[in-house]
Backbone atoms as SQL, in Angstrom:
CREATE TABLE atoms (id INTEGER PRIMARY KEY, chain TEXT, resi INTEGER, resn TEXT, atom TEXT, x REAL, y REAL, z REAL);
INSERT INTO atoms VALUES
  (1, 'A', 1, 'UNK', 'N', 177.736, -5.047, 218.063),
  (2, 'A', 1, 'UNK', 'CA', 177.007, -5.080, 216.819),
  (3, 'A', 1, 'UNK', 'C', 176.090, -3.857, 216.688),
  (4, 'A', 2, 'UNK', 'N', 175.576, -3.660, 217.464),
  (5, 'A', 2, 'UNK', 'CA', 175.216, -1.945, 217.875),
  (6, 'A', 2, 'UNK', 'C', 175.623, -1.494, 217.405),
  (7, 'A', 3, 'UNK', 'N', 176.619, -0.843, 218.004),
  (8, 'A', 3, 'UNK', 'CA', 177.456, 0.179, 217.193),
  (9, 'A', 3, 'UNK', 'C', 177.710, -0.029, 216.500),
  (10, 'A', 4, 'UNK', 'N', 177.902, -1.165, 215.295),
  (11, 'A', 4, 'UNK', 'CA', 178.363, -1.024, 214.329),
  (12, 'A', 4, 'UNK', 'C', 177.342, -0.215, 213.487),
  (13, 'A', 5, 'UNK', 'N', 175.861, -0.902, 213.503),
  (14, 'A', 5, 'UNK', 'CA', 174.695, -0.708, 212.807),
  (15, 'A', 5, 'UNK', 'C', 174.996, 1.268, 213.174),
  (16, 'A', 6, 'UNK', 'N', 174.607, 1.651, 214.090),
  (17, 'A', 6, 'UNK', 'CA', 174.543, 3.077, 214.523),
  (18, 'A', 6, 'UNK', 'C', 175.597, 3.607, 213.754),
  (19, 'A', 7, 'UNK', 'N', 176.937, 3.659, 213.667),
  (20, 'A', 7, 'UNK', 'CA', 177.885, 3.950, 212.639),
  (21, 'A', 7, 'UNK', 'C', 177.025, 3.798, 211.235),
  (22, 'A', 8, 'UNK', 'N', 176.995, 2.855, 210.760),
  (23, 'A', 8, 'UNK', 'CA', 177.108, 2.627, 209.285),
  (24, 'A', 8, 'UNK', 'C', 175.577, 2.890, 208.602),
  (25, 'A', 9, 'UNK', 'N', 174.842, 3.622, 209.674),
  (26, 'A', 9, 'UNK', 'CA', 173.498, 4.625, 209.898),
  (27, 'A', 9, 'UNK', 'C', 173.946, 5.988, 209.688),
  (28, 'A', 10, 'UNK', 'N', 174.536, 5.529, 210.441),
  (29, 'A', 10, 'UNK', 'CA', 175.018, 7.751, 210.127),
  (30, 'A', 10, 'UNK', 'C', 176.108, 7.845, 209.058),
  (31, 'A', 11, 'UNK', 'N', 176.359, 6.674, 208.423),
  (32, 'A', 11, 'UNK', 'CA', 177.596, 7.154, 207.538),
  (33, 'A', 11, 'UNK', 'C', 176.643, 7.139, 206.645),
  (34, 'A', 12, 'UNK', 'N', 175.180, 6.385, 206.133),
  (35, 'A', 12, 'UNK', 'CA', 174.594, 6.248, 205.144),
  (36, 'A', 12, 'UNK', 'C', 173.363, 7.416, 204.956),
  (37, 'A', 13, 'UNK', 'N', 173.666, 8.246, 205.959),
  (38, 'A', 13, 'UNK', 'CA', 172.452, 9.544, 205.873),
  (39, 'A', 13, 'UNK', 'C', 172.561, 10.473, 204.951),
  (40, 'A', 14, 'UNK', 'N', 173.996, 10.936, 204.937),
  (41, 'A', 14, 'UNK', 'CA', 174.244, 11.681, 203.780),
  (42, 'A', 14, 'UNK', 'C', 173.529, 11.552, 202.489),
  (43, 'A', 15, 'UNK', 'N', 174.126, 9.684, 201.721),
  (44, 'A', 15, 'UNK', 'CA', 173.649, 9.488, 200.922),
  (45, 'A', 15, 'UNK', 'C', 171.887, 9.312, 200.433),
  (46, 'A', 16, 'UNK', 'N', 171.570, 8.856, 201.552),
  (47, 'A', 16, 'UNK', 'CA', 170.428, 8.632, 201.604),
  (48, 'A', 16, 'UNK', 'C', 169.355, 9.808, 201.260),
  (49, 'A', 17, 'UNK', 'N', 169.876, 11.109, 201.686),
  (50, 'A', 17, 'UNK', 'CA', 169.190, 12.324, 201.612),
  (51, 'A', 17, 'UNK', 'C', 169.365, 12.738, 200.002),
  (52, 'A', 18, 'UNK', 'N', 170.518, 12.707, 199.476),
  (53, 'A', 18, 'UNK', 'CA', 171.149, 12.947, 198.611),
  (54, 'A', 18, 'UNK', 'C', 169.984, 12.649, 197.387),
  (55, 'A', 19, 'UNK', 'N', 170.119, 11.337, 197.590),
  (56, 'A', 19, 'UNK', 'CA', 169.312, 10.259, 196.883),
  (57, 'A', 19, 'UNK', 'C', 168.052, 10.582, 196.713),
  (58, 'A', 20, 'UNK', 'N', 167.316, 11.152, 197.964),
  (59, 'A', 20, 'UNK', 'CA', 165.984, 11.363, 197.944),
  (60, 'A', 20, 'UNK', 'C', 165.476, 12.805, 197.544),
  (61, 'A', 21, 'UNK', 'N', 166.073, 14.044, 197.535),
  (62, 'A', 21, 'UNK', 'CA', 166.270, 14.874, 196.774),
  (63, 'A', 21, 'UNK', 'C', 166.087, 14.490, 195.598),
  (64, 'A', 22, 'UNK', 'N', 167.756, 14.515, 194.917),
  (65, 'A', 22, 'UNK', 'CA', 167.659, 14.128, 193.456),
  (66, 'A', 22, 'UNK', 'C', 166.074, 13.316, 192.953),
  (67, 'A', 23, 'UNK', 'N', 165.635, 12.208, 193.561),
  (68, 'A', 23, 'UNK', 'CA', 164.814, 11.362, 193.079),
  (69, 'A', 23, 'UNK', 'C', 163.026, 12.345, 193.408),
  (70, 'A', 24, 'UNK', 'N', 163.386, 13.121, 193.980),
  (71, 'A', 24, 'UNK', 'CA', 162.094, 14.211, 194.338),
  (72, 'A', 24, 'UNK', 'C', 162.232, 15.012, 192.923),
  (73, 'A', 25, 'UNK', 'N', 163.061, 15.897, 193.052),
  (74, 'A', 25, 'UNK', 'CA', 163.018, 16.786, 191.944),
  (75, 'A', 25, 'UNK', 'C', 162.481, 16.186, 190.368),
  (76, 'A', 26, 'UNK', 'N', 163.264, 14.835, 190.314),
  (77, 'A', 26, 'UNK', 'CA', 162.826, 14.386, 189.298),
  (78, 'A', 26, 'UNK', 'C', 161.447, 13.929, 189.555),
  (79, 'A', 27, 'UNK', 'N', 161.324, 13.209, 189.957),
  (80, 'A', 27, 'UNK', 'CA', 159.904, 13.184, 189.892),
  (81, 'A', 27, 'UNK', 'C', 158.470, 14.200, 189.773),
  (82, 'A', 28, 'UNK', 'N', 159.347, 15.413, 190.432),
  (83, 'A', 28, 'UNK', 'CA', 157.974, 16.583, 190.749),
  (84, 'A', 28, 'UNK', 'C', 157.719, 16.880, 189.111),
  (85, 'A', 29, 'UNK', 'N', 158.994, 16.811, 188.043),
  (86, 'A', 29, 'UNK', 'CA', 158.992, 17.510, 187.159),
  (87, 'A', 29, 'UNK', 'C', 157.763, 15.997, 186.149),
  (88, 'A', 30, 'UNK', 'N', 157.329, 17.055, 185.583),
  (89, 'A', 30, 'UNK', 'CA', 155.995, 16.488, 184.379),
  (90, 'A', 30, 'UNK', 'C', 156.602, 16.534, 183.117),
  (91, 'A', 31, 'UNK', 'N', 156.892, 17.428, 182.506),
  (92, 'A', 31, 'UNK', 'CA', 157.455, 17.775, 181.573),
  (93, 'A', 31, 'UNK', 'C', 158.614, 18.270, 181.845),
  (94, 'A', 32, 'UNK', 'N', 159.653, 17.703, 180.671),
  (95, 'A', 32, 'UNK', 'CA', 161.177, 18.700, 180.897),
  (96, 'A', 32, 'UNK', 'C', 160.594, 20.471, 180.387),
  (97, 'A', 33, 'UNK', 'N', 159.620, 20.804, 179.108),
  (98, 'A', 33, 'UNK', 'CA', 159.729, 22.114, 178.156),
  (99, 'A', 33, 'UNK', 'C', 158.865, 22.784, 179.966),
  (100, 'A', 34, 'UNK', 'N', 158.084, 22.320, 180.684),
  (101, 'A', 34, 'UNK', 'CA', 157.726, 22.991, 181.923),
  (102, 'A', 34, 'UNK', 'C', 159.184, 23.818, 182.473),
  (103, 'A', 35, 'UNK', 'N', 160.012, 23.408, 182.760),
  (104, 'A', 35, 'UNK', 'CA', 161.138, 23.716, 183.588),
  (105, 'A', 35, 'UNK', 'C', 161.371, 24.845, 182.945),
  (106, 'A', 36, 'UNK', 'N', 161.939, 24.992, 181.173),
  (107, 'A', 36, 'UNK', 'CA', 163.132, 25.670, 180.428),
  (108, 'A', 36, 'UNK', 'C', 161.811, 26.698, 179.579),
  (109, 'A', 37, 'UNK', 'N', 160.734, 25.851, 179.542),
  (110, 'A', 37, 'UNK', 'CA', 160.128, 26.602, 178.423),
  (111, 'A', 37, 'UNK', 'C', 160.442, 26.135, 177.200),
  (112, 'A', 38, 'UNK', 'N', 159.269, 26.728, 176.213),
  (113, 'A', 38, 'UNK', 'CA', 159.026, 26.210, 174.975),
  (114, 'A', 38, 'UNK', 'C', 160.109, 26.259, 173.829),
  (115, 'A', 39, 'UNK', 'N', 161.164, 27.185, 174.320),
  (116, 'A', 39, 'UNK', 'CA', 161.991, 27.894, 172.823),
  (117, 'A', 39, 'UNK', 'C', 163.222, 26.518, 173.341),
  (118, 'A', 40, 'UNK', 'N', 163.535, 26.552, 174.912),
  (119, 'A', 40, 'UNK', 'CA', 164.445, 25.448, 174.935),
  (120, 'A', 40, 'UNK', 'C', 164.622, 24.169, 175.506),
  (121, 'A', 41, 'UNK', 'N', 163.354, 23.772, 175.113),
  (122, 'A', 41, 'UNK', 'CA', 163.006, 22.458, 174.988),
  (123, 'A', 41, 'UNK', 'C', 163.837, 21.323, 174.501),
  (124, 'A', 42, 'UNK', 'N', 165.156, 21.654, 173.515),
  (125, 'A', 42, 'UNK', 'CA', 165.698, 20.447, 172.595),
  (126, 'A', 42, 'UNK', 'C', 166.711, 20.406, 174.293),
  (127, 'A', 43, 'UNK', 'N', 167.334, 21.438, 174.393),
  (128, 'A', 43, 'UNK', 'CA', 168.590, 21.336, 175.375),
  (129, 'A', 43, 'UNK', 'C', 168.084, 21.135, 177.081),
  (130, 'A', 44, 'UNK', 'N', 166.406, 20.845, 176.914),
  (131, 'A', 44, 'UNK', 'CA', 165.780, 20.521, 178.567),
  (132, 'A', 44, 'UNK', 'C', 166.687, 18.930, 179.576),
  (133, 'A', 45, 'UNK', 'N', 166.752, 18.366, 178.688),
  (134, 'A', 45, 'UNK', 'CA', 166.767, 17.083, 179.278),
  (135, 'A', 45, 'UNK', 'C', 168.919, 17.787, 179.899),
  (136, 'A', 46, 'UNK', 'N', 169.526, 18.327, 179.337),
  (137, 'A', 46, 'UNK', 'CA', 170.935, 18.496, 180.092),
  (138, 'A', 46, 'UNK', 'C', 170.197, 19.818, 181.332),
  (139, 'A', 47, 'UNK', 'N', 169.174, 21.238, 181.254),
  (140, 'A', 47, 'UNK', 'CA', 169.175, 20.946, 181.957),
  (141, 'A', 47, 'UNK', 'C', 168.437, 20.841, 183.591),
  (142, 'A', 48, 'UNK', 'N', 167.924, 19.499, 182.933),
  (143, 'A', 48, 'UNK', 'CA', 166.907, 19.024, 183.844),
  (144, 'A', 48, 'UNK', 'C', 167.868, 18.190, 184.849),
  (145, 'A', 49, 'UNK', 'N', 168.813, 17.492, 183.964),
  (146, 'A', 49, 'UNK', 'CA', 170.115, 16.943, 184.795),
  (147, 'A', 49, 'UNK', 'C', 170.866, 17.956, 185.314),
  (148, 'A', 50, 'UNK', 'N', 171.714, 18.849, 185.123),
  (149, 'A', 50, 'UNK', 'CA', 171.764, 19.621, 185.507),
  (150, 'A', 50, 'UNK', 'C', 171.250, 20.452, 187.252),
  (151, 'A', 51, 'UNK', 'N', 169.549, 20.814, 187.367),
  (152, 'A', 51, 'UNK', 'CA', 169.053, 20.590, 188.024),
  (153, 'A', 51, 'UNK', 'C', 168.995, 19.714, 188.842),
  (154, 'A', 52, 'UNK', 'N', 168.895, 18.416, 188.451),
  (155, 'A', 52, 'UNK', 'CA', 168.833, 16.964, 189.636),
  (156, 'A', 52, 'UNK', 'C', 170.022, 17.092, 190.210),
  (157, 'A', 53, 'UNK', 'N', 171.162, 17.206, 189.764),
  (158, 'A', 53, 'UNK', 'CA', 172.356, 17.110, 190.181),
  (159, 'A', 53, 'UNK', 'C', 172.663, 18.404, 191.689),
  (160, 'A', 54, 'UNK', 'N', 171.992, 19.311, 191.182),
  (161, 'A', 54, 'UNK', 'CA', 172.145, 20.546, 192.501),
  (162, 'A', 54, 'UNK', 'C', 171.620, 19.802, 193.311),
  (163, 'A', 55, 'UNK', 'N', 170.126, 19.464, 193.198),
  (164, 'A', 55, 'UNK', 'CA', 169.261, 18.784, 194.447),
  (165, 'A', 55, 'UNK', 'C', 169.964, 17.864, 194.973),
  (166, 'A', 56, 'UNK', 'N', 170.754, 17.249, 194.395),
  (167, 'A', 56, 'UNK', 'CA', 171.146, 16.150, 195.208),
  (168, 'A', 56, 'UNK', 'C', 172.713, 16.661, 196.107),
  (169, 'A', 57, 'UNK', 'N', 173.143, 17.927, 195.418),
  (170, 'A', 57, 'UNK', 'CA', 174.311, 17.730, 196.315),
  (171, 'A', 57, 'UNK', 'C', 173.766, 18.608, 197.145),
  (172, 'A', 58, 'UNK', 'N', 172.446, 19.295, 196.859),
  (173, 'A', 58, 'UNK', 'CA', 172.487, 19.814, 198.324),
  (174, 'A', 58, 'UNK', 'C', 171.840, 19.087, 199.463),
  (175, 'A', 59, 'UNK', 'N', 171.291, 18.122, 199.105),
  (176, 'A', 59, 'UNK', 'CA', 170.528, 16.840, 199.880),
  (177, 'A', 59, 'UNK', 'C', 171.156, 16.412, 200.630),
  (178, 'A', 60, 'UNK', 'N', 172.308, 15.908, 199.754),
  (179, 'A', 60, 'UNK', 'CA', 173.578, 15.517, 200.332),
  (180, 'A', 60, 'UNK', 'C', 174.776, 16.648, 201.469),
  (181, 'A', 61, 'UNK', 'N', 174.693, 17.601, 201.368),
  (182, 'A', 61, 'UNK', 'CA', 175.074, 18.485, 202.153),
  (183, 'A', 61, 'UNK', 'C', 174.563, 18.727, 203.467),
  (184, 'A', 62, 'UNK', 'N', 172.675, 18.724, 203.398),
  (185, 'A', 62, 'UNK', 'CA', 171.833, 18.971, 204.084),
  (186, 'A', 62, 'UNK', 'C', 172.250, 17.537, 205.057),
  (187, 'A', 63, 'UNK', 'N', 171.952, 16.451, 204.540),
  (188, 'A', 63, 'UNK', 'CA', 172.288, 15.270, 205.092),
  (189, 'A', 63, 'UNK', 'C', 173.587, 14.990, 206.198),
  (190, 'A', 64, 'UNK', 'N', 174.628, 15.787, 205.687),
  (191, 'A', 64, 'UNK', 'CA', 176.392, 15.689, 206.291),
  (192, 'A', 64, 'UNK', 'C', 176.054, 16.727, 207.608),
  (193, 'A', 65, 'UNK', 'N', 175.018, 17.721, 207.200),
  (194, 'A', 65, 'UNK', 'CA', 175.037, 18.542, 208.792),
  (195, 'A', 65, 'UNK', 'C', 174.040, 17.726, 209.540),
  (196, 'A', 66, 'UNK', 'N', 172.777, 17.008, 209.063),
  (197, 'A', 66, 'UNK', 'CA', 172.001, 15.945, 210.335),
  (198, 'A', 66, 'UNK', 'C', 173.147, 15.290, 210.549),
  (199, 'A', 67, 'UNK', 'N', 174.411, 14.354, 209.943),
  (200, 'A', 67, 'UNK', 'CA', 174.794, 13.648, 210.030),
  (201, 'A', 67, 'UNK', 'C', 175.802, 14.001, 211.502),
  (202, 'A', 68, 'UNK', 'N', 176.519, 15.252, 211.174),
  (203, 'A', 68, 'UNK', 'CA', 177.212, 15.716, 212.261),
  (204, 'A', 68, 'UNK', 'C', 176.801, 16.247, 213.212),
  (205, 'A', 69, 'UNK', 'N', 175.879, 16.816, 213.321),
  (206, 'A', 69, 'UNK', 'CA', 175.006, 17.062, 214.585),
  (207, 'A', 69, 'UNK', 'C', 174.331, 15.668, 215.512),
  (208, 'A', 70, 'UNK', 'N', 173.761, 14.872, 214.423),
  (209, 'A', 70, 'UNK', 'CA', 173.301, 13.297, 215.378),
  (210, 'A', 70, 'UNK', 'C', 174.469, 12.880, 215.888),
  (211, 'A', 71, 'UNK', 'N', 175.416, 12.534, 214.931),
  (212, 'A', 71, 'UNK', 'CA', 176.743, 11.829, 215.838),
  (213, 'A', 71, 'UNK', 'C', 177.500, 12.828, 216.793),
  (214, 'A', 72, 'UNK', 'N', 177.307, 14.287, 216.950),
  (215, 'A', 72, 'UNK', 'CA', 177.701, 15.121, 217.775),
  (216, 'A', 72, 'UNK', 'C', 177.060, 14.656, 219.413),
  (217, 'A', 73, 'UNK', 'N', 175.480, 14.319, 218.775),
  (218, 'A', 73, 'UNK', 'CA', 174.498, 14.788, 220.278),
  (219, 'A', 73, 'UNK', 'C', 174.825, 13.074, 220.683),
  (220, 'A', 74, 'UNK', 'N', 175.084, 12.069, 219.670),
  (221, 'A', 74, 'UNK', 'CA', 175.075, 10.681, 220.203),
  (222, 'A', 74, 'UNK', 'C', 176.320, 10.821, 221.073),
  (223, 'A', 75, 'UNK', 'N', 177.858, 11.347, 220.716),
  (224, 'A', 75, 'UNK', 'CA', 178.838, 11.247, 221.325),
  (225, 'A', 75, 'UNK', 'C', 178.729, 12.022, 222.660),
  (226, 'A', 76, 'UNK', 'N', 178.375, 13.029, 222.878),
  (227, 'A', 76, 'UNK', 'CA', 177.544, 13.641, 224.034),
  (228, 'A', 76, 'UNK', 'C', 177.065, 12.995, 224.781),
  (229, 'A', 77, 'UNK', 'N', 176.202, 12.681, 224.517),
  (230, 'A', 77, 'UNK', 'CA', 175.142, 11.812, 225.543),
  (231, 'A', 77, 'UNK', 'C', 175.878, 10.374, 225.848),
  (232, 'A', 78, 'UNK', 'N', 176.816, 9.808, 225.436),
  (233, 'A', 78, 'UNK', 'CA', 177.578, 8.589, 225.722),
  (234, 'A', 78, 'UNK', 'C', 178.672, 8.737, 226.958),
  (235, 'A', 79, 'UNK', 'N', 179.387, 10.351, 226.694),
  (236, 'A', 79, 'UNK', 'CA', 180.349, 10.832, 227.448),
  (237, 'A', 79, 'UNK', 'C', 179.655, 10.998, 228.516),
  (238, 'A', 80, 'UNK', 'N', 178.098, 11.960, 228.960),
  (239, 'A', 80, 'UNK', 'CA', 177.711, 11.532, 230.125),
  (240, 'A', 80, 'UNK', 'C', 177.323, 10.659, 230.849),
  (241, 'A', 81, 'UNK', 'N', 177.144, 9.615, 229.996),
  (242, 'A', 81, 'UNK', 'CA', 176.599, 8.085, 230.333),
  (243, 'A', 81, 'UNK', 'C', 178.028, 7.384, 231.259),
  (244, 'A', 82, 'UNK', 'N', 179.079, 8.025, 230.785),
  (245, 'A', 82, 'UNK', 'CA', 180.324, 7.207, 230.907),
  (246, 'A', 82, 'UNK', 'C', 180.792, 8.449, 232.518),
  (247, 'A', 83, 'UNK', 'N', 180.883, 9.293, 232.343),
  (248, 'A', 83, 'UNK', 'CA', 180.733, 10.107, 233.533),
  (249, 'A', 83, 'UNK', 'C', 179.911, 10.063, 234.924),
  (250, 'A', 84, 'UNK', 'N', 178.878, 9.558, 234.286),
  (251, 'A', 84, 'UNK', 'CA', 177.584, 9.336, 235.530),
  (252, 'A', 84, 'UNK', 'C', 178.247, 7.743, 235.805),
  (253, 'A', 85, 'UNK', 'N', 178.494, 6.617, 235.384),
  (254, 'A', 85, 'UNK', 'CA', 178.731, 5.724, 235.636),
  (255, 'A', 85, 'UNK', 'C', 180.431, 5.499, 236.627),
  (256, 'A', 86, 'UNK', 'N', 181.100, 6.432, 236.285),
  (257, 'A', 86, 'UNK', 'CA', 182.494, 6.662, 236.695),
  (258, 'A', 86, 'UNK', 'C', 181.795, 7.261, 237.891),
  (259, 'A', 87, 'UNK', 'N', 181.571, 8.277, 238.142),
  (260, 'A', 87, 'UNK', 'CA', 180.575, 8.703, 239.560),
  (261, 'A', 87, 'UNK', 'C', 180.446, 8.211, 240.475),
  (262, 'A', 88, 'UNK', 'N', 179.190, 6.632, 239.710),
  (263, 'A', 88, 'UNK', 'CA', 178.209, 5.758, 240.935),
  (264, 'A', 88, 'UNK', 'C', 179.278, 5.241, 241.782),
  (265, 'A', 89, 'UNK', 'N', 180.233, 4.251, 240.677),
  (266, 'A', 89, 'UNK', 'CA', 181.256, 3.597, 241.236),
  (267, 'A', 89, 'UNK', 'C', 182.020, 4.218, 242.186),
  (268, 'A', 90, 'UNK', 'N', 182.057, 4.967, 242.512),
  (269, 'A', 90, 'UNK', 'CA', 183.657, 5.904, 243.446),
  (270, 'A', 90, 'UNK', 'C', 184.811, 5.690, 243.285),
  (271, 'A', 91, 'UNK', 'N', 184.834, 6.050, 242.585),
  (272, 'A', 91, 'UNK', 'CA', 186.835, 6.172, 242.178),
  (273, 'A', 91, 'UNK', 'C', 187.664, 6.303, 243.482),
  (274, 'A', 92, 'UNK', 'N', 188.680, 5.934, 242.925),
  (275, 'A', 92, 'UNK', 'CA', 189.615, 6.856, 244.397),
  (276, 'A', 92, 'UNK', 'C', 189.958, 8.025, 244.097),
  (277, 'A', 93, 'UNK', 'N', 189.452, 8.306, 245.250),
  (278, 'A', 93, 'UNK', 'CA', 189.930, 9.768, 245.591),
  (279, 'A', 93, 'UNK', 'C', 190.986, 10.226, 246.174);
């Protein structure tokens, strides 16, 4: 059950970053005419979306390399766990 949770942790990081980006950017912004300025103000809100949408895929990008690096260093550190334990025991030699 562990592992399952630890899996379906690292499969949900991506999104999770993704998510929190996008939901940053929007939020930092006060006004959409702040972003574009005063002359294009009618066409702010596409792009203010626009905007959210980068943040999030790069959130989401940012997220897929923690994601592959944690499950890199977790699979690592398991293989020596499984090595040191093959060790104690003494195999035949």
């Amino acid at each position: 059950m562990r592992i399952l949770f630890r899996h379906f942790a690292l499969a949900l990081l991506p999104l999770a970053c993704g998510a929190a980006a996008s939901m940053g950017f929007a939020f930092s912004q006060e006004t959409c005419g702040r972003l574009v300025g005063p002359l294009f103000t009618p066409k702010c809100h596409w792009v203010q979306l626009q905007y959210q949408l980068g943040f999030q895929l790069a959130g989401t990008a940012a997220g897929c390399v923690v994601a592959a690096s944690l499950g890199f260093w977790m699979e690592l550190r398991r293989r020596r766990a499984v090595q040191r334990s093959d060790s104690n025991l003494g195999g035949p030699e």
